[in-house]
Kinemage of the C-alpha trace (Angstrom):
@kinemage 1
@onewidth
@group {chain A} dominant
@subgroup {mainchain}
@vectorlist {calphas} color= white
{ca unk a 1} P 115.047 41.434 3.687
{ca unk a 2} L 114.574 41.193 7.083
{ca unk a 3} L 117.837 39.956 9.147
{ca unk a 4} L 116.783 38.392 12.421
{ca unk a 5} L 119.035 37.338 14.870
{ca unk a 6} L 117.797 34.224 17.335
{ca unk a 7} L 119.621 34.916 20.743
{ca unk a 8} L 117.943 38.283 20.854
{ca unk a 9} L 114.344 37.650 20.710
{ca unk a 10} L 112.803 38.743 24.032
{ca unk a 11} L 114.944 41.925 24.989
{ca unk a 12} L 112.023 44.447 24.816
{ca unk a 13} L 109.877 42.551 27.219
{ca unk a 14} L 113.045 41.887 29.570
{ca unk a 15} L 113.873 45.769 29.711
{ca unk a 16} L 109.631 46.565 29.861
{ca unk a 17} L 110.189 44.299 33.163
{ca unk a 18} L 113.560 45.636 34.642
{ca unk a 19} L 112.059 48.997 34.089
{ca unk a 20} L 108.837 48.884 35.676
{ca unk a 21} L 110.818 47.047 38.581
{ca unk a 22} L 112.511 49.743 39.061
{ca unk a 23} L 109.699 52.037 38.786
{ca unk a 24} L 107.752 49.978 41.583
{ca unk a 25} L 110.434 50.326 43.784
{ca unk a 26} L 110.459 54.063 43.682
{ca unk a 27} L 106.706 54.437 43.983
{ca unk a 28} L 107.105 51.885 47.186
{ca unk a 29} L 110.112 53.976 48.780
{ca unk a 30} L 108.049 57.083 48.028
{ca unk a 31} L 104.940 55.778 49.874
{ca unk a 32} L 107.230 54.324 52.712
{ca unk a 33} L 108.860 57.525 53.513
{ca unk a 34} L 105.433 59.314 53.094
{ca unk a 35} L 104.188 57.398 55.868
{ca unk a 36} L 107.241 57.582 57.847
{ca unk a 37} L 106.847 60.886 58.173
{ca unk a 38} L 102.692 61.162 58.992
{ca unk a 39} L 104.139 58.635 61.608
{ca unk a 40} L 106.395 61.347 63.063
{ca unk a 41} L 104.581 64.244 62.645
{ca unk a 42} L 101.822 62.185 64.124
{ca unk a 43} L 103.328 61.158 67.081
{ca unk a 44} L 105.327 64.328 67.798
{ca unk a 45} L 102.209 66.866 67.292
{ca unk a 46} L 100.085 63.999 70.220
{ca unk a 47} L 103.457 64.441 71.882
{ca unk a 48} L 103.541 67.749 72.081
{ca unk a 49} L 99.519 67.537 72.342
{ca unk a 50} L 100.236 66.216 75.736
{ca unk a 51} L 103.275 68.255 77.020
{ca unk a 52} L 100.928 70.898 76.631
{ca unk a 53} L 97.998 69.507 78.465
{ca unk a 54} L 100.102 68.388 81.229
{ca unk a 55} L 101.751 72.155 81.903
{ca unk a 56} L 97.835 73.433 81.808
{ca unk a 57} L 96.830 70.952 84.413
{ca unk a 58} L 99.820 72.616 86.448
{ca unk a 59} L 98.729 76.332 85.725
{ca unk a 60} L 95.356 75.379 86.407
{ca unk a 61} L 96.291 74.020 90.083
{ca unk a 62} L 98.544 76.853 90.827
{ca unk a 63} L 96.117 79.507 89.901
{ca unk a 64} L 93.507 77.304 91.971
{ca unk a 65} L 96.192 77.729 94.991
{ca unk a 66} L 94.968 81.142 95.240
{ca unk a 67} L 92.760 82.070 98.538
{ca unk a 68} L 90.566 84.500 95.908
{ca unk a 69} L 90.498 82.401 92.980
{ca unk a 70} L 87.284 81.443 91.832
{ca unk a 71} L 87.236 77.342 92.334
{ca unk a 72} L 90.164 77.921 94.941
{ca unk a 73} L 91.697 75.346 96.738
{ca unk a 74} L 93.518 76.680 99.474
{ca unk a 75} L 91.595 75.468 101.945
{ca unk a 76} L 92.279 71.843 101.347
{ca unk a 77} L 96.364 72.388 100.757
{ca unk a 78} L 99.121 70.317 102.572
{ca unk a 79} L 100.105 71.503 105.463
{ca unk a 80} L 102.302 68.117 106.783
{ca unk a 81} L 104.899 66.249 104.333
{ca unk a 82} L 103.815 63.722 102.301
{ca unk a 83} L 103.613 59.993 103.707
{ca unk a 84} L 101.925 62.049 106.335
{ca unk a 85} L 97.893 61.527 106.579
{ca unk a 86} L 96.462 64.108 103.919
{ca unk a 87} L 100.058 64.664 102.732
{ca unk a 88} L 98.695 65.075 98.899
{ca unk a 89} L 96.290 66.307 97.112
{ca unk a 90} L 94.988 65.459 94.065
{ca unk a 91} L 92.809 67.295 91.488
{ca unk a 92} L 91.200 64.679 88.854
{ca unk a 93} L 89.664 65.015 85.523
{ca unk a 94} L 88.445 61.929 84.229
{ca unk a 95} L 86.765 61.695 80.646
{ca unk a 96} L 83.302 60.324 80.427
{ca unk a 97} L 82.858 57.389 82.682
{ca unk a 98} L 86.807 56.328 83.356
{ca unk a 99} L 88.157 56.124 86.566
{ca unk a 100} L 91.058 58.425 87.476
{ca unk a 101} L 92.057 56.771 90.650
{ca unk a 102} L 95.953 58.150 90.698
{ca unk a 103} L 96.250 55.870 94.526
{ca unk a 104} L 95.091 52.840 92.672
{ca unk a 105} L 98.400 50.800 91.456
{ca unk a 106} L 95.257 48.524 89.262
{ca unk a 107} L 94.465 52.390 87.345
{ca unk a 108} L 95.440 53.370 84.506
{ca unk a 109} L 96.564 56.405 85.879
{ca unk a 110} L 98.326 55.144 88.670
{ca unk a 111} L 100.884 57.579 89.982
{ca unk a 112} L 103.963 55.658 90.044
{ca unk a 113} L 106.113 58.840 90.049
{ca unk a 114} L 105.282 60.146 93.868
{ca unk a 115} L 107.501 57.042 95.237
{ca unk a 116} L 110.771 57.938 93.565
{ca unk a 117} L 110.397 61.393 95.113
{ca unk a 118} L 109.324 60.145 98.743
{ca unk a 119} L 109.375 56.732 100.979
{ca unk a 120} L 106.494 54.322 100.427
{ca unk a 121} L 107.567 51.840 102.900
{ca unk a 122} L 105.074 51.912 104.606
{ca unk a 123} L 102.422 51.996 101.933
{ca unk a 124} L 101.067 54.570 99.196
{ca unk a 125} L 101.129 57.999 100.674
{ca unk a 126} L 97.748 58.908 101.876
{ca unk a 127} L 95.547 61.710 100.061
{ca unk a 128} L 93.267 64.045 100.436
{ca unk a 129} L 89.338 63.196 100.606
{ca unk a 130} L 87.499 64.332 98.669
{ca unk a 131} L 89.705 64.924 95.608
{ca unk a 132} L 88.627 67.767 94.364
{ca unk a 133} L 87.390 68.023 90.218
{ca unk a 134} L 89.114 70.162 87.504
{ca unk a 135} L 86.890 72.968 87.247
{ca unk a 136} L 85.825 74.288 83.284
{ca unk a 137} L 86.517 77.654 84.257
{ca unk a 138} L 90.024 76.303 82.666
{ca unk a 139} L 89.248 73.682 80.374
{ca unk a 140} L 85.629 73.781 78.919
{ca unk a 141} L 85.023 72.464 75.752
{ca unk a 142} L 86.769 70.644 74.559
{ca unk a 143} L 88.363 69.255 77.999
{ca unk a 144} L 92.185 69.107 78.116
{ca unk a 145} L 93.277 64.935 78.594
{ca unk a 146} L 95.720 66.290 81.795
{ca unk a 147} L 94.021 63.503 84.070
{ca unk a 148} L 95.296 64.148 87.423
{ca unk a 149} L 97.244 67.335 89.438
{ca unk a 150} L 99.211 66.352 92.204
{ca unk a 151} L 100.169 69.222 94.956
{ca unk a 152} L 102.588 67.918 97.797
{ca unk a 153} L 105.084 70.211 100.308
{ca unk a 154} L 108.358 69.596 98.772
{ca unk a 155} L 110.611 67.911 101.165
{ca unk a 156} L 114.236 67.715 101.163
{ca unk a 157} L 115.826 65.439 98.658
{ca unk a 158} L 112.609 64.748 96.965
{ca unk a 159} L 114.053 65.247 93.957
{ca unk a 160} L 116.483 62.489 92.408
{ca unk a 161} L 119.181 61.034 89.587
{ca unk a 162} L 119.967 57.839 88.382
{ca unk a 163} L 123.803 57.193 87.764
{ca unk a 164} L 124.110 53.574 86.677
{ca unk a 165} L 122.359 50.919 88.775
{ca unk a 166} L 122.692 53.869 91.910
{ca unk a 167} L 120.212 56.522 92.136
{ca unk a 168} L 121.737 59.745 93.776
{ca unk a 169} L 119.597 62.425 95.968
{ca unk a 170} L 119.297 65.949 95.372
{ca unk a 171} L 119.162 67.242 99.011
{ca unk a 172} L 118.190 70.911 99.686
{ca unk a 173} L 120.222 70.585 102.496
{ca unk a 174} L 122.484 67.389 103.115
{ca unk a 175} L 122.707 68.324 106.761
{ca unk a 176} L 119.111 67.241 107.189
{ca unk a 177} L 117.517 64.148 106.877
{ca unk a 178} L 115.239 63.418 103.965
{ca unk a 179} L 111.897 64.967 104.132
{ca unk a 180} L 112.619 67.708 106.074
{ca unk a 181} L 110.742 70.489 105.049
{ca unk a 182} L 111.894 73.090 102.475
{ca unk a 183} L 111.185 76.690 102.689
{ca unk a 184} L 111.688 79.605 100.306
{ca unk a 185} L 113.141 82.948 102.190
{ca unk a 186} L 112.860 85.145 99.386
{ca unk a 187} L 115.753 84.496 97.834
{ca unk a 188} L 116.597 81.284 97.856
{ca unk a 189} L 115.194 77.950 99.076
{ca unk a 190} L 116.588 75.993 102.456
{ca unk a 191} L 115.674 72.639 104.267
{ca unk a 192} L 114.100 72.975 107.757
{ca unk a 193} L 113.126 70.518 110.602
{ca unk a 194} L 110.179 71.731 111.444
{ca unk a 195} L 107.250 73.459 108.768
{ca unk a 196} L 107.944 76.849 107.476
{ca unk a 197} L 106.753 79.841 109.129
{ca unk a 198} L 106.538 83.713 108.413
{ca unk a 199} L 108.260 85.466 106.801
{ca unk a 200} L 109.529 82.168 104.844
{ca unk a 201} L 106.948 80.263 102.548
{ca unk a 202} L 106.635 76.637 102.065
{ca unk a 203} L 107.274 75.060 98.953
{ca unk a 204} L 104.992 73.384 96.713
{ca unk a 205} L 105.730 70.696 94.297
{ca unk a 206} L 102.976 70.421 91.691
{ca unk a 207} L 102.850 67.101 89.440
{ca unk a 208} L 100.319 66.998 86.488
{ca unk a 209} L 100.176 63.166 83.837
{ca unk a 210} L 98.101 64.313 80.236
{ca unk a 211} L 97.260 60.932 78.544
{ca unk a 212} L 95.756 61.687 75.164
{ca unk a 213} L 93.900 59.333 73.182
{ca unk a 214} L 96.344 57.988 71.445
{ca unk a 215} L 98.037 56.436 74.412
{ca unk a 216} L 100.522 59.022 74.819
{ca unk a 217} L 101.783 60.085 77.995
{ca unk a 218} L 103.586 63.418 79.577
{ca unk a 219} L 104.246 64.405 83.108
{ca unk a 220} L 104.948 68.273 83.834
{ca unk a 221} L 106.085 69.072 87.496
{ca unk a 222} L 106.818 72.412 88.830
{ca unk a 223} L 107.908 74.203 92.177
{ca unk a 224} L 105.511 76.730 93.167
{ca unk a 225} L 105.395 78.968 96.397
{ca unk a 226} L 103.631 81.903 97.492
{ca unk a 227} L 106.494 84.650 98.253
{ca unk a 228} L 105.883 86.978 101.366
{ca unk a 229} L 106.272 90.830 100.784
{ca unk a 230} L 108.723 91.319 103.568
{ca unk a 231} L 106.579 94.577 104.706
{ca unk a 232} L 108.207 94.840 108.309
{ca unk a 233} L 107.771 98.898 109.393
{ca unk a 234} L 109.172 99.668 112.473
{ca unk a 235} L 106.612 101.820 113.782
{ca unk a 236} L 102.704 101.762 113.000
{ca unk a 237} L 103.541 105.137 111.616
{ca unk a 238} L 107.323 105.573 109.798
{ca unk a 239} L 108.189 108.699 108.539
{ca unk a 240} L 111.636 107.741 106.710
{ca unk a 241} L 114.501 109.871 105.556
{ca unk a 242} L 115.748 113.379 107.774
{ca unk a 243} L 113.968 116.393 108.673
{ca unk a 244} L 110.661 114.822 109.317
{ca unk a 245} L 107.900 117.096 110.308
{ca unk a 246} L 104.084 116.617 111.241
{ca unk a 247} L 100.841 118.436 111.704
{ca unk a 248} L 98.509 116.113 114.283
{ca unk a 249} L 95.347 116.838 114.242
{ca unk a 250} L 93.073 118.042 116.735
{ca unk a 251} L 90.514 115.378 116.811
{ca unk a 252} L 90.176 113.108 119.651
{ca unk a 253} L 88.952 110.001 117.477
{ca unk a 254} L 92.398 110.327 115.333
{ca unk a 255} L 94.746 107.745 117.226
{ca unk a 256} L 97.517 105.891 116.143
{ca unk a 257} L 98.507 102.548 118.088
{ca unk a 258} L 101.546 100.105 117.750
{ca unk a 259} L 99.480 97.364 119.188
{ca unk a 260} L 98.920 94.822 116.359
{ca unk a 261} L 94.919 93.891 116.048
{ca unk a 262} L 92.809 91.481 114.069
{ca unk a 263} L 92.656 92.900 110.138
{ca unk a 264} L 89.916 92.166 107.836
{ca unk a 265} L 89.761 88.471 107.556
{ca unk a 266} L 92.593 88.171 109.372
{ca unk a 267} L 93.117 86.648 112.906
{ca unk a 268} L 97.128 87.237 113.200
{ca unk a 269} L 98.244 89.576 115.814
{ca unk a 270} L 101.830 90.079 116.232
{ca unk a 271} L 103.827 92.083 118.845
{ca unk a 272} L 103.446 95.862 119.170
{ca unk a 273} L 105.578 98.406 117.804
{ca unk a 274} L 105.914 102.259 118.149
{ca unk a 275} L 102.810 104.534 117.302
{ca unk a 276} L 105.294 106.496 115.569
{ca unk a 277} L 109.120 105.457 114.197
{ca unk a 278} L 111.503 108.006 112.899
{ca unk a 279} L 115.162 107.561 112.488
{ca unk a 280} L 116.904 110.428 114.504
{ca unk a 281} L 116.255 112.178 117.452
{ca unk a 282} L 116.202 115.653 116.113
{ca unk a 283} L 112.792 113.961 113.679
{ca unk a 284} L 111.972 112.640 117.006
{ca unk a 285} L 111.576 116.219 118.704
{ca unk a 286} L 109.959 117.799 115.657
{ca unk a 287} L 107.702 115.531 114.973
{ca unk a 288} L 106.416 115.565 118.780
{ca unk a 289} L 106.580 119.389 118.665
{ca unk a 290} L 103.634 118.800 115.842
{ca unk a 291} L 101.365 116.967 118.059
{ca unk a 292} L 99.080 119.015 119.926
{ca unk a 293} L 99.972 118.245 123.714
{ca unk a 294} L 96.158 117.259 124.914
{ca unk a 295} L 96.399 114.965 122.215
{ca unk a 296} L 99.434 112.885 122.764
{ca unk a 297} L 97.605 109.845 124.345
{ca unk a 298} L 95.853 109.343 121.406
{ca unk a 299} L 99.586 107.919 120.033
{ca unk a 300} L 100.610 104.441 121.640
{ca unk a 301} L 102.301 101.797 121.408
{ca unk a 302} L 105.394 99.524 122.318
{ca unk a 303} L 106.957 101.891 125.268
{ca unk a 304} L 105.054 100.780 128.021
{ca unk a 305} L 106.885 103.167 130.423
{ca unk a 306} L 105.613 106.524 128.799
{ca unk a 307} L 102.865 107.400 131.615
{ca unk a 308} L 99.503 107.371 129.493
{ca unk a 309} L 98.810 110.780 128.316
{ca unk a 310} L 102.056 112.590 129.305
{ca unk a 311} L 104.109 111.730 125.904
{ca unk a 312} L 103.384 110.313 122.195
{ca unk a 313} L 105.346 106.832 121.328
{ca unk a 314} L 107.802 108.406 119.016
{ca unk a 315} L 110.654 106.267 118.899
{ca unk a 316} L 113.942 106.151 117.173
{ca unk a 317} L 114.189 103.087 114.776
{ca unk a 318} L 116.759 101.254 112.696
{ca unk a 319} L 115.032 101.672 109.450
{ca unk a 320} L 114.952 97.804 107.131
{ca unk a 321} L 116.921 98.020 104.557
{ca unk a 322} L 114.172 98.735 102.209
{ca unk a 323} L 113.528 101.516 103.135
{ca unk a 324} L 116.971 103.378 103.258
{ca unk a 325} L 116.833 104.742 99.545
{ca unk a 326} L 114.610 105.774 97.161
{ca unk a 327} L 115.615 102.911 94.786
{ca unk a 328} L 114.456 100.799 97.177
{ca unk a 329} L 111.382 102.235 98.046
{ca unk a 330} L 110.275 102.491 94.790
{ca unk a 331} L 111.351 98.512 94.394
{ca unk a 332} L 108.516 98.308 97.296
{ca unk a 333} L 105.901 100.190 96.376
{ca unk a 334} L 106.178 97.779 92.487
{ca unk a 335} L 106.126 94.991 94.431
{ca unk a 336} L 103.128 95.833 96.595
{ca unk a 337} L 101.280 97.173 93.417
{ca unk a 338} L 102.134 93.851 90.883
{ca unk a 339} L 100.994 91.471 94.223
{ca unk a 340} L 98.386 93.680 95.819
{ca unk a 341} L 94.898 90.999 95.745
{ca unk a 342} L 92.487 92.201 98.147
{ca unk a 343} L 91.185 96.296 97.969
{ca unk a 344} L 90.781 97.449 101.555
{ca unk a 345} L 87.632 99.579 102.374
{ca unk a 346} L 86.860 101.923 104.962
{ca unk a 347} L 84.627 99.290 106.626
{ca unk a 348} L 85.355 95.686 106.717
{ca unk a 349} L 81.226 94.975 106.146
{ca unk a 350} L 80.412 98.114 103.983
{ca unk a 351} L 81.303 98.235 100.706
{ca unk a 352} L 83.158 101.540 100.312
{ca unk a 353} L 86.089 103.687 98.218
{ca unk a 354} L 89.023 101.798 97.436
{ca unk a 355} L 92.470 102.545 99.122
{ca unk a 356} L 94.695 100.782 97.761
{ca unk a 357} L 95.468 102.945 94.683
{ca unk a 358} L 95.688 106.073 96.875
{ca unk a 359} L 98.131 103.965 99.720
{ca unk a 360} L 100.519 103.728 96.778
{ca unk a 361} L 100.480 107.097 95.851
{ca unk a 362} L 101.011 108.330 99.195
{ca unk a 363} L 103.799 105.890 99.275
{ca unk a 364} L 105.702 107.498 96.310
{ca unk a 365} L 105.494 111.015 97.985
């Protein structure tokens, strides 16, 4: 016979409860943390999404910074400091019909980051007009969200900290006031009252904002400048090293002159130097003793006391430092070879046989 026991009637559908409670609350946590981390993987792949875009809007303005590239904007660079009329340039890359209007403090895309770096005192620094576009040679299909470049002559102290409630200055230079101009020498950058000149190189800071569709946001800046080879020969002709020796020829049209002259494309002309530098008098003599005699006014330059025609402009020269050991001339002839941009032909207007390749063969010999 059955034995039933009142005060226990219920327990199943108690536990069936408490169980399934507890089940719920797993299946909930589960589907919590699931989404948790789509969020996160979500936001960090659109964050990195961006990062990415933003660095490519700065590669594609510094390889636009070239004179030969393709869609290059050289032409339309900085040349004064910004706050300075046409003291930035912007490159914009709207999407559809949006406005990228970076000067605009009502855009979107309002560039709120070029005032921490300089004064705006007076009002938002001025830019260049026309802005010019991204070009697809970079970013085709599908376009990159980077929406704006920013290129601006870094200036001293542009760059800056916050510690606390005070916000600190990086200068350059704290000898010189802020935005002064800063210069790279080849080694190492300096701060300078007036705008750099050769042999130093000014200094570009390049700012690029990627906003994807998700509303995220990035900014990528980098320092860019365009270093200058350093190739100062002391003679228009320099036979380095000791026992130097040459064979002129006999032609009349052979000359070599000191005095600088306007290149191909180029309108510089600098002060003259010797026809001919060597770095002791005893290369001096043989290298004269070479020349045939009814030739040596064909060979002029800086010594404007040698009658004309009576002796060849061989002069003794200090030789640069790059050029006083092999090491280092084979340091120079790399550097000309990974920077060399422009093949030079035998005429200017003719296409003709590329030199380049054979100038830096004779330069290993």
């Amino acid at each position: 016979m059955a034995n039933r026991i009142p005060n226990q009637r219920g327990v199943a559908l108690l536990l069936a409860i408490f169980a399934l409670l507890i089940i719920t609350s797993l299946a909930l946590s589960a589907m919590f943390s699931t989404g948790t981390e789509n969020a996160i993987n979500s936001n960090f792949r659109d964050e990195q999404s961006a990062y990415y875009a933003a660095k490519a809007g700065v590669e594609e303005a510094r390889d636009r910074m070239r004179p030969s590239a393709g869609a290059t904007i050289s032409s339309k660079l900085p040349t004064v400091i910004p706050g300075s009329t046409n003291g930035a340039l912007y490159i914009l890359n709207p999407t559809g019909s949006e406005t990228v209007a970076p000067w605009d403090s009502s855009n979107a895309y309002y560039d709120a980051e070029i005032c921490k770096e300089v004064s705006c005192s007076g009002g938002y620094v001025p830019y260049l007009s026309p802005a010019p576009s991204a070009s697809t040679t970079y970013a085709s299909t599908p376009a990159l969200p980077y929406k704006w470049m920013r290129i601006t002559l870094k200036t001293n102290a542009s760059a800056s900290g916050w510690s606390g409630a005070t916000q600190n200055f990086y200068y350059v230079n704290s000898g010189l006031a802020a935005g002064s101009y800063v210069c790279w020498n080849g080694t190492n950058e300096f701060a300078s009252a007036a705008a750099c000149t050769a042999p130093n190189s000014a200094v570009y800071q390049v700012t690029s904002l990627a906003v994807t569709n998700s509303g995220t946001r990035r900014m990528v800046q980098s320092e860019v400048t365009q270093p200058e080879q350093g190739l100062t020969f002391p003679g228009a002709l320099t036979l380095d090293g000791t026992g130097d020796s040459m064979a002129g020829p006999n032609s009349n049209p052979f000359t070599i002159q000191g005095a600088d002259h306007n290149g191909c494309g180029s309108t510089t002309v600098g002060s003259s130097v010797p026809a001919i530098a060597v770095d002791s008098t005893a290369d001096q003599s043989a290298v004269k003793a070479g020349i045939p005699s009814n030739r040596w006014g064909n060979y002029t330059g800086s010594d404007a006391t040698l009658p004309p025609g009576t002796t060849p402009d061989i002069e003794v020269a200090t030789m640069p430092a790059g050029l006083q050991s092999v090491a280092a001339l084979q340091s120079l002839v790399a550097s000309v070879e990974a920077n060399a941009t422009q093949d030079l032909h035998r005429n200017c207007d003719q296409p003709g046989e590329s030199w380049h390749g054979q100038l830096a063969a004779n330069y290993r010999r």
